[in-house]
C-alpha distance (Angstrom), angle and dihedral (degrees) to the residues before:
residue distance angle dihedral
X1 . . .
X2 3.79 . .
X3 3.64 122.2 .
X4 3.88 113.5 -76.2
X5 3.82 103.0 -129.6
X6 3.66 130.7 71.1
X7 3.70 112.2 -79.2
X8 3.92 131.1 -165.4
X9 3.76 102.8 -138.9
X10 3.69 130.0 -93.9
X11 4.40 129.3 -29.4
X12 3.42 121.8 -80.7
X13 4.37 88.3 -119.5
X14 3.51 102.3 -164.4
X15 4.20 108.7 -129.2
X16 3.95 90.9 -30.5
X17 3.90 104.5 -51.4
X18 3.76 133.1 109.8
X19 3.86 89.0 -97.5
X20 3.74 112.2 116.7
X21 4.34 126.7 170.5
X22 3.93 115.3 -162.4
X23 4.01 119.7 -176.2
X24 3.31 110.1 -132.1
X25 3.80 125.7 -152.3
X26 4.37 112.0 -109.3
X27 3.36 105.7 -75.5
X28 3.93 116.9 -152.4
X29 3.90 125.9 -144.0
X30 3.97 129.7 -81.9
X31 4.28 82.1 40.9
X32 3.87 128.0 120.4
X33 3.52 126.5 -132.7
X34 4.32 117.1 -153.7
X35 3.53 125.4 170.4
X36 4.19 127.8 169.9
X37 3.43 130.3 -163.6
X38 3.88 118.6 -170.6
X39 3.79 132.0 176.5
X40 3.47 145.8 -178.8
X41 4.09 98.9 -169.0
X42 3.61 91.0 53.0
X43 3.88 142.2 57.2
X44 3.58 98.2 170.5
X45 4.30 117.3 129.9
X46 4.08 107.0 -107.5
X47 3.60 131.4 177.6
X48 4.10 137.9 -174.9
X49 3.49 131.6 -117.2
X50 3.82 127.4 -161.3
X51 3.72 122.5 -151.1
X52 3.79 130.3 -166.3
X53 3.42 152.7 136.4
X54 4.17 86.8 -73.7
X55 3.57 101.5 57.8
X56 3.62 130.6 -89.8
X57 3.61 129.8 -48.4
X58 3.99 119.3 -170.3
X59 4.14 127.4 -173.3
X60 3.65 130.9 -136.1
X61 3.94 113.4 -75.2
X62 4.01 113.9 -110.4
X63 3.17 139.8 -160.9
X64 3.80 138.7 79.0
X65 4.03 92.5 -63.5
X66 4.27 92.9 38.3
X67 3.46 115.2 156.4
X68 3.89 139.2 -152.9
X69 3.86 114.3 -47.9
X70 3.31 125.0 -81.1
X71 4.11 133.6 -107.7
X72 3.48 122.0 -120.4
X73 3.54 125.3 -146.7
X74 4.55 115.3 -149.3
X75 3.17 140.9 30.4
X76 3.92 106.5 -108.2
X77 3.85 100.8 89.7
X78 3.38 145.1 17.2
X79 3.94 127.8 -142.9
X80 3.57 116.8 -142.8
X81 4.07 94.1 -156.8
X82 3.73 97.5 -78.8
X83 4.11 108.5 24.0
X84 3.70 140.6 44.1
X85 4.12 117.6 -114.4
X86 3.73 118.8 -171.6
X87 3.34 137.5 -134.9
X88 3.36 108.1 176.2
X89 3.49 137.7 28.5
X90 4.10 108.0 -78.8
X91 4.39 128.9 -140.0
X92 3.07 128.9 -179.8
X93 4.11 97.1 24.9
X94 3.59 119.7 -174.0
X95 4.26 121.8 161.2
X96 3.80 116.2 -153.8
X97 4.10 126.3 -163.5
X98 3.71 109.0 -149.0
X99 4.06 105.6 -161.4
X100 3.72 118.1 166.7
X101 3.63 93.8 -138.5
X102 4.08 151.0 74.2
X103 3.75 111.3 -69.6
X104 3.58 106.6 -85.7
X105 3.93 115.6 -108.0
X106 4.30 81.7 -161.5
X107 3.81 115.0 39.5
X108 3.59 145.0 119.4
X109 3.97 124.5 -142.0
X110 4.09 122.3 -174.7
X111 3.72 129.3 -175.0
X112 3.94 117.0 -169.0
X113 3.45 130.0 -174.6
X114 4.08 132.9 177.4
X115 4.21 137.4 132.2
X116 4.00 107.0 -77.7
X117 3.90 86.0 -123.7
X118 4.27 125.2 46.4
X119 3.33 131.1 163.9
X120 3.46 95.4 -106.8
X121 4.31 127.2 -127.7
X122 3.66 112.3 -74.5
X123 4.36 91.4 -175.5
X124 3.49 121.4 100.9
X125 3.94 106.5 -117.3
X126 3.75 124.7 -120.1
X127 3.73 113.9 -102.1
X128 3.69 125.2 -96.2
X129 3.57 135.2 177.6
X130 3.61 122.0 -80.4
X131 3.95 118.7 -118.8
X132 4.00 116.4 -128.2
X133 4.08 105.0 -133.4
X134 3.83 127.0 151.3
X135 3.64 125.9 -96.1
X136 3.62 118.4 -116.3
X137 3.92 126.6 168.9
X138 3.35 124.1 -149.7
X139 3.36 90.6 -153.3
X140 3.89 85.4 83.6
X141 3.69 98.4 66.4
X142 3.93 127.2 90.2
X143 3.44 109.0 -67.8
X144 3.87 96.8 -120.2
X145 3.64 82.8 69.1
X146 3.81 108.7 19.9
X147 4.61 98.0 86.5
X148 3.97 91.3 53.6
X149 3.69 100.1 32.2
X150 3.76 104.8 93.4
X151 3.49 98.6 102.6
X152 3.72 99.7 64.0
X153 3.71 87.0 40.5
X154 4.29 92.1 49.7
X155 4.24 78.8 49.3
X156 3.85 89.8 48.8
X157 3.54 101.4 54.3
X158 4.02 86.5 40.4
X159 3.57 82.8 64.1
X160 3.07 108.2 47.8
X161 3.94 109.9 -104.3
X162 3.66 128.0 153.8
X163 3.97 103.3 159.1
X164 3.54 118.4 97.0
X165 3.45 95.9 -148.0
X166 4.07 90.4 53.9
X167 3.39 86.3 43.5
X168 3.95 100.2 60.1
X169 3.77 84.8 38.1
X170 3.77 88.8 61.9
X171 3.32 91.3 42.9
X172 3.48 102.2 59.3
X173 4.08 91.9 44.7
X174 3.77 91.1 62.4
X175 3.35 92.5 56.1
X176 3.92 108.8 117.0
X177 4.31 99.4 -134.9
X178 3.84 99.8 -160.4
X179 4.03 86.4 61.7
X180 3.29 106.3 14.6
X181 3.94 94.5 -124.9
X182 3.29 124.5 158.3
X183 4.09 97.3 -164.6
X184 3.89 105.1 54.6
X185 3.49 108.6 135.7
X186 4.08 108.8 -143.9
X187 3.81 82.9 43.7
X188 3.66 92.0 59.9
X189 3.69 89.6 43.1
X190 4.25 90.0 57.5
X191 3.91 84.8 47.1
X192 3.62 87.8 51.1
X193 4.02 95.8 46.6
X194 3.92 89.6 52.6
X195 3.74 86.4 71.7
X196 3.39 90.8 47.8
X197 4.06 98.6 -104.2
X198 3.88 121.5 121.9
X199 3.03 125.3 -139.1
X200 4.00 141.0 -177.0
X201 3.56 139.8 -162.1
X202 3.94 117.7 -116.4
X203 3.70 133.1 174.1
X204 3.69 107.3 -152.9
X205 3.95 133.1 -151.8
X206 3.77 107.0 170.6
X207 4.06 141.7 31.3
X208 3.41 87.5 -110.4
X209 3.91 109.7 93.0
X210 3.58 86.7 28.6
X211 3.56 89.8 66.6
X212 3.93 86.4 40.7
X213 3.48 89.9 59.3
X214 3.70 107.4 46.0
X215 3.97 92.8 38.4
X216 3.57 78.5 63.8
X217 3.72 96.3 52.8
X218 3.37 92.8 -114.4
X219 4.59 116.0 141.3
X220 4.22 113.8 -126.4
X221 3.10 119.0 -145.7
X222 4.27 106.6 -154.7
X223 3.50 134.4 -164.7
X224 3.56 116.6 -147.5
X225 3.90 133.3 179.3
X226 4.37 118.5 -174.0
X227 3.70 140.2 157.2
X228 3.38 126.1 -127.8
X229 4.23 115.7 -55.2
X230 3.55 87.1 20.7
X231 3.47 106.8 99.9
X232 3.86 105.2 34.3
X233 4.17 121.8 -156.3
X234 4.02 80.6 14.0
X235 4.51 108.4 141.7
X236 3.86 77.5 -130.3
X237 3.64 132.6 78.8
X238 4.02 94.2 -155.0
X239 3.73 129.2 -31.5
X240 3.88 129.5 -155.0
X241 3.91 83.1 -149.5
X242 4.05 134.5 -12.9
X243 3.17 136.3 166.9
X244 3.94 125.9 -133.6
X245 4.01 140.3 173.4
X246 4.18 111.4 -109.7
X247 3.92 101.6 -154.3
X248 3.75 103.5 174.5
X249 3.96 140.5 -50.8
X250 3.52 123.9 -107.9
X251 3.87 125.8 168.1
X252 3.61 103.7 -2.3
X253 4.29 86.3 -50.4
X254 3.51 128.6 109.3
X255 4.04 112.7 -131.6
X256 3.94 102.9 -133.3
X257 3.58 135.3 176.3
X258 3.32 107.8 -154.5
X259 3.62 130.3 -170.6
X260 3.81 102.8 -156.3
X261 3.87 90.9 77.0
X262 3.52 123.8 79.0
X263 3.57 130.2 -110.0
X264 3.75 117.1 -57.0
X265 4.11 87.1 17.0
X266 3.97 95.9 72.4
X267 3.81 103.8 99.8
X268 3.83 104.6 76.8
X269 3.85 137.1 176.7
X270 3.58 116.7 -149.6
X271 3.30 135.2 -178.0
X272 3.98 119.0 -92.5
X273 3.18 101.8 -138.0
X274 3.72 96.8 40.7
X275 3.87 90.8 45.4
X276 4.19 89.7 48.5
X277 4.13 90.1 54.7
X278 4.16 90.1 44.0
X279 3.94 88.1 44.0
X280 3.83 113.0 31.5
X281 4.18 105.4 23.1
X282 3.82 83.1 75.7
X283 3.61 127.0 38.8
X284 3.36 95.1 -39.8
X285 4.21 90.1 -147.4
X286 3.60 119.2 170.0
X287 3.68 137.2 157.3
X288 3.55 114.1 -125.6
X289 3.89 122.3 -163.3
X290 3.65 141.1 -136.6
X291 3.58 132.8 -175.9
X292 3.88 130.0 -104.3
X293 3.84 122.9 -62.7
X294 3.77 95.6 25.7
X295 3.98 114.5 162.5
X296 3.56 114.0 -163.6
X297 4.10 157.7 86.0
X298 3.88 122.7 -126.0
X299 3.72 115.3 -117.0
X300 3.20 124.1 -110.2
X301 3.96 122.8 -129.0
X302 3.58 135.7 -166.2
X303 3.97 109.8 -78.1
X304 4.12 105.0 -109.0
């Protein structure tokens, strides 16, 4: 299966290593920046780099050998571990992927760009159908690890795994060592590829390549942040960021797997609306999948 959104063709390798430069349109302030590379040929720690008029801004390495964070040199963006966030208004844009390694014959590289803050959809989305995936709680892990670990567990129903013994494996491979984070997202991604799933990072605005993506059979893994009330029947009160498992949408409800509820309470409906303001009003990040043996780069469109 090849990934489910539009793509641009293959990376611009530079002479046969994992190094790759994309020019990205100007990019003005109060906009976020995402990119995710994922593949299955190569385990080797990588990390993006954005230049521009401002300075230069670099992310956290990832990987299974990632190192210490990275220093970032200007003042018109900050990186929050695993994205870009501007400031200021950006020229001259250009992202780099730095990968110690031979360039990839199987790999998957996304670039994402959008405001941090939308008005979020008010429609009601079309239905789809709804995804069959197992229903794990993170509630069950060790609780050093169990309140941030719903990203790896989103990613582990997304692909497919039911064992608890897999499952805490997985778990503890997405886990991003310099910070000890369980909910990076290009870290997830490399978890992800070891199983032989690719994955990218997308920052959604509409129902449309939602719907794109599921009608293609093809798991979502969604980001969503909401204040109290807004998210009703959610395990959670509120959440400054969580990550859940969109299965399909039926009758004006999303189908969600989400791993904040305990066993036996992890397949959810919620609300469409309610789910679209808690999902896409800020950020909007999810990880999209595509199947194994994928060959391709995401295109990149003009910032909103």
């Amino acid at each position: 299966m090849d990934y489910p959104l539009a793509v641009a063709g293959t990376a611009p390798w530079r002479l046969g290593t994992a190094h790759a430069t994309i020019d990205l349109p100007d990019v003005p302030a109060d906009h976020i920046i995402a990119a995710g590379f994922a593949s299955t040929s190569t385990r080797q720690r990588f990390a993006f780099q954005l230049r521009c008029n401002a300075g230069r801004f670099q992310t956290a390495a990832f990987g299974h050998r990632a190192k210490a964070l990275m220093r970032s040199r200007g003042r018109g963006a900050g990186v929050p571990v695993d994205y870009f966030d501007t400031t200021d208004d950006l020229t001259n844009v250009s992202l780099c992927l730095s990968c110690r390694a031979r360039a990839p014959a199987v790999y998957l590289l996304t670039v994402s760009i959008r405001p941090r803050v939308i008005a979020a959809p008010t429609n009601v989305p079309g239905d789809t159908p709804v995804l069959g995936a197992p229903c794990l709680s993170q509630t069950t892990l060790d609780a050093a690890i169990s309140r941030q670990a719903c990203s790896p567990t989103a990613t582990a129903m997304a692909l497919g795994i039911a064992d608890d013994a897999d499952f805490r494996a997985f778990v503890q491979s997405a886990v991003h060592r310099p910070t000890g984070l369980c909910g990076v997202w290009p870290q997830n991604l490399w978890a992800a590829a070891r199983r032989g799933r690719l994955g990218g990072v997308e920052l959604m605005s509409s129902w449309e390549d939602v719907r794109q993506a599921v009608s293609a059979q093809v798991p979502v893994v969604a980001s969503v942040r909401f204040r109290t009330g807004e998210l009703p029947n959610s395990p959670m009160p509120s959440t400054g960021g969580h990550l859940v498992l969109l299965r399909g949408i039926e009758g004006g409800t999303v189908r969600v797997n989400d791993p904040a509820a305990p066993p036996g309470a992890v397949d959810r409906r919620y609300d469409a609306r309610a789910f679209a303001a808690a999902w896409m009003r800020e950020r909007g990040a999810a990880y999209v999948f595509a199947g194994t043996g994928s060959r391709s780069a995401r295109g990149v469109g003009e910032p909103a």
